[in-house]
Backbone bond lengths (Angstrom), bond angles and torsions (degrees), N, CA, C in turn:
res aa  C-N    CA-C-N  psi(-1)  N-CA   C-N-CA  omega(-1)  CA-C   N-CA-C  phi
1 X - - - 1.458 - - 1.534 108.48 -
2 X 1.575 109.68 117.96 1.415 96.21 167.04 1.480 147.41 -100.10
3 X 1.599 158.07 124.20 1.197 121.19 -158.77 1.194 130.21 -5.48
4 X 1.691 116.14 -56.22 1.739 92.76 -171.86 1.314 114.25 -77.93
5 X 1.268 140.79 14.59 1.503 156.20 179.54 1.664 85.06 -74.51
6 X 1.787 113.07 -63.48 1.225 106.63 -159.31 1.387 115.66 -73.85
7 X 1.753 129.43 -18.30 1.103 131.15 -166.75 1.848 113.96 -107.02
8 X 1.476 95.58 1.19 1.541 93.64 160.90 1.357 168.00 -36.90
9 X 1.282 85.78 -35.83 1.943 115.21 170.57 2.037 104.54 -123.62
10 X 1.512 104.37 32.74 1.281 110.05 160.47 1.515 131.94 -126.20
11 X 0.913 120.26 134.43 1.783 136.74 -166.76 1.857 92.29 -59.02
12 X 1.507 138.46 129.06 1.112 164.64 -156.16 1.311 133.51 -153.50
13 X 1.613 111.68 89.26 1.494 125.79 -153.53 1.904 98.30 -104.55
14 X 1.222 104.69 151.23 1.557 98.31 164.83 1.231 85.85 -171.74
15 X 1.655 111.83 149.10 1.666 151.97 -148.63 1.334 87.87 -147.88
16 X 1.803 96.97 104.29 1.411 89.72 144.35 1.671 97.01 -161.67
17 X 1.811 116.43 -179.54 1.342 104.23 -178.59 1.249 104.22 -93.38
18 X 1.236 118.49 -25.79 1.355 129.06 -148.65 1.643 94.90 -74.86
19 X 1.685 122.25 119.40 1.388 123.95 174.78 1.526 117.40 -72.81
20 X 1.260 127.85 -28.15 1.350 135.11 -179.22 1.800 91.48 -70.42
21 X 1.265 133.93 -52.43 1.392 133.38 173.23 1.483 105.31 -28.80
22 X 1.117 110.75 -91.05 1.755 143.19 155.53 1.355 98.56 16.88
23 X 1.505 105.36 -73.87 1.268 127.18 -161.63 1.346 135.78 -82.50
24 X 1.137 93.93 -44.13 1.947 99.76 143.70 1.232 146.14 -72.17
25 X 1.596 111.06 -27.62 1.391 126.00 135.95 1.807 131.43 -24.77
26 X 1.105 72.17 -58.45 1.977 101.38 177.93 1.611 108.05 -70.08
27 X 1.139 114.69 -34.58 1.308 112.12 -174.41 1.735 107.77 -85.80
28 X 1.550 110.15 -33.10 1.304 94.79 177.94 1.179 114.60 -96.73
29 X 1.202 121.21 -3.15 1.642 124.64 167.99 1.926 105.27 -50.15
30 X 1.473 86.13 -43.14 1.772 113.75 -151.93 1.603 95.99 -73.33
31 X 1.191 122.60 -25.34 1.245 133.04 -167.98 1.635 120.38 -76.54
32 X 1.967 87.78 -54.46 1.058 85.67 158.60 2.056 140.08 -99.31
33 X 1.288 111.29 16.29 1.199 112.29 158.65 1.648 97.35 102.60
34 X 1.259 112.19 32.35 1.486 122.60 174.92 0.998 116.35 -120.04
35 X 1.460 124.29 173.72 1.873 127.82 -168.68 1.218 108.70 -139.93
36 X 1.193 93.36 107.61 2.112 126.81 159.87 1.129 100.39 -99.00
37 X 1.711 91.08 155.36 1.450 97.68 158.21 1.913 79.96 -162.41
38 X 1.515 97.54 133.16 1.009 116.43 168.11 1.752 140.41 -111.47
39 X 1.159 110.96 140.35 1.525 114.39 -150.94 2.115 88.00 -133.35
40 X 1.464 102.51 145.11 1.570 142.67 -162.67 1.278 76.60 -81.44
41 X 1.475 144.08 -95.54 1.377 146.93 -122.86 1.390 96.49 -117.58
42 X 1.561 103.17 168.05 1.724 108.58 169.54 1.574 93.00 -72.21
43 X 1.835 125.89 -55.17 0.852 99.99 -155.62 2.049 121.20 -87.32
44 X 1.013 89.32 38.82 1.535 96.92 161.66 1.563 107.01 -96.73
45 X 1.142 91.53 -63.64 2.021 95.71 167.94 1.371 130.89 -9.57
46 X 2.085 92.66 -59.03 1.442 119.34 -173.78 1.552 90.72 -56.04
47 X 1.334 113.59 -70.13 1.735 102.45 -163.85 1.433 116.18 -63.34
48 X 1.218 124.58 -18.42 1.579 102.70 166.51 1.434 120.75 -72.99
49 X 1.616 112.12 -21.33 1.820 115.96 -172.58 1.737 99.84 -71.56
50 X 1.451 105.06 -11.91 1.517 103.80 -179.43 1.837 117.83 -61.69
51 X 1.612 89.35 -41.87 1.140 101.22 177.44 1.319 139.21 -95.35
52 X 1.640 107.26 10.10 1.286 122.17 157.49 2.100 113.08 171.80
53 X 1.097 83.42 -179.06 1.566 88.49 -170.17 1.478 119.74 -101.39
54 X 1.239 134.80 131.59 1.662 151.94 -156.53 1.596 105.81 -123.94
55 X 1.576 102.68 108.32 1.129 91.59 177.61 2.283 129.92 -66.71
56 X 1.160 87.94 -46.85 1.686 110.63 158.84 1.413 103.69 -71.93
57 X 1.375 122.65 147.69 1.122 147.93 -165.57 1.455 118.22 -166.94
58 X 1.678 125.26 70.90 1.324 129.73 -169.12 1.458 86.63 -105.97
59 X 1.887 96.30 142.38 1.730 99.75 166.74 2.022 94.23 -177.40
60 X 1.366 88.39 131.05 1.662 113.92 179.68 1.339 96.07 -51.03
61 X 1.495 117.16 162.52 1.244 144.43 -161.93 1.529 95.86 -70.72
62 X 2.176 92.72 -71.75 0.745 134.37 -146.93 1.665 103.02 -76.41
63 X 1.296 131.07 96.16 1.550 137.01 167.61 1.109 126.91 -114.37
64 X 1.547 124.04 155.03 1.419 132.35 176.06 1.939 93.90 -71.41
65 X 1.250 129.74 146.22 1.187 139.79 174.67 1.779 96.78 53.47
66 X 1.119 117.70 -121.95 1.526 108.55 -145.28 1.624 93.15 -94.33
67 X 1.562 110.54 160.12 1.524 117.89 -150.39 1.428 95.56 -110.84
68 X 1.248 110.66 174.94 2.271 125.28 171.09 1.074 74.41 -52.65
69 X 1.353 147.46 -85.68 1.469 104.12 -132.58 1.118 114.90 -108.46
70 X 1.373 135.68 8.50 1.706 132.46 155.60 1.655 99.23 -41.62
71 X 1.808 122.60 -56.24 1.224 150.43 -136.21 1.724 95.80 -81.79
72 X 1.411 106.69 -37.55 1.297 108.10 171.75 1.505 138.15 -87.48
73 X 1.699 93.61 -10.27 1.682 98.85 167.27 2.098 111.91 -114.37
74 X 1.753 72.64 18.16 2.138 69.70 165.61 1.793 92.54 -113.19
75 X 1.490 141.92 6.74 1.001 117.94 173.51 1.258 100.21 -124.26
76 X 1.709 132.32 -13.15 1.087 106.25 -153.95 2.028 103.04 -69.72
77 X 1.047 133.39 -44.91 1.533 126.63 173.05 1.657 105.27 -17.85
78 X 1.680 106.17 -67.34 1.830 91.95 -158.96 1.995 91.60 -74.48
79 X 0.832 123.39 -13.60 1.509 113.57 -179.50 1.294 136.16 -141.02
80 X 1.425 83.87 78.12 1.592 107.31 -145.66 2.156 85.97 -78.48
81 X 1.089 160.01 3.94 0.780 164.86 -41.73 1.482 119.43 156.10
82 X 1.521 93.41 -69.81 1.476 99.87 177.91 1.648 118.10 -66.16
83 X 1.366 89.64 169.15 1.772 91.84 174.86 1.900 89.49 -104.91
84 X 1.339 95.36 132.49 1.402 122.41 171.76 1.918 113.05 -104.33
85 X 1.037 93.55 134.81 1.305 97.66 173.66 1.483 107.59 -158.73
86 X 1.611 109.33 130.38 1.267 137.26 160.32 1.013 129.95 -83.93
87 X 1.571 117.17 118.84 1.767 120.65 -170.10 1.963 96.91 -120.05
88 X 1.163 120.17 -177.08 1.154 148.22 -138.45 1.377 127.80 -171.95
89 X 1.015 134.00 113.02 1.512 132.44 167.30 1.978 106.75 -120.63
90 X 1.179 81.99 -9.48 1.867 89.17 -171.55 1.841 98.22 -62.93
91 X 1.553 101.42 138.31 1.479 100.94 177.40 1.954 100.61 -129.50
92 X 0.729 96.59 -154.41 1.551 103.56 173.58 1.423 132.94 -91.25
């Protein structure tokens, strides 16, 4: 069984600016028969979590307006639940 075996019948968010991210993301999500949906800002994010709940929750540090982890201590209360994960491309 491989991860996407296990993440198949789960809701799959990722925040990031970077469009080449976005987009390759999407494609291998798409490939393998899983569901992303990807969003530019945290606070685009915020308004879709309004309208429902994601079990995965990937999103870069590094954002225009509020950052991974501003984004992760304004949801973790209502979704205490999900698996969160913070990625990075920022170097020095």
């Amino acid at each position: 069984m491989t991860i996407y075996d296990k993440i198949r019948n789960m809701k799959t968010m990722l925040i990031d600016d970077d469009e080449w991210i976005r987009n390759s993301m999407s494609i291998i999500f798409e490939n393998e028969h899983c569901y992303l949906k990807t969003f530019e800002t945290a606070e685009e994010a915020l308004k879709e979590l309004e309208q429902g709940k994601y079990e995965i929750i990937i999103c870069d540090y590094k954002l225009p307006g509020i950052d991974g982890l501003e984004f992760f201590r304004k949801i973790k209360t209502k979704y205490p639940d999900s698996v969160n994960i913070l990625i990075t491309a920022y170097g020095n």
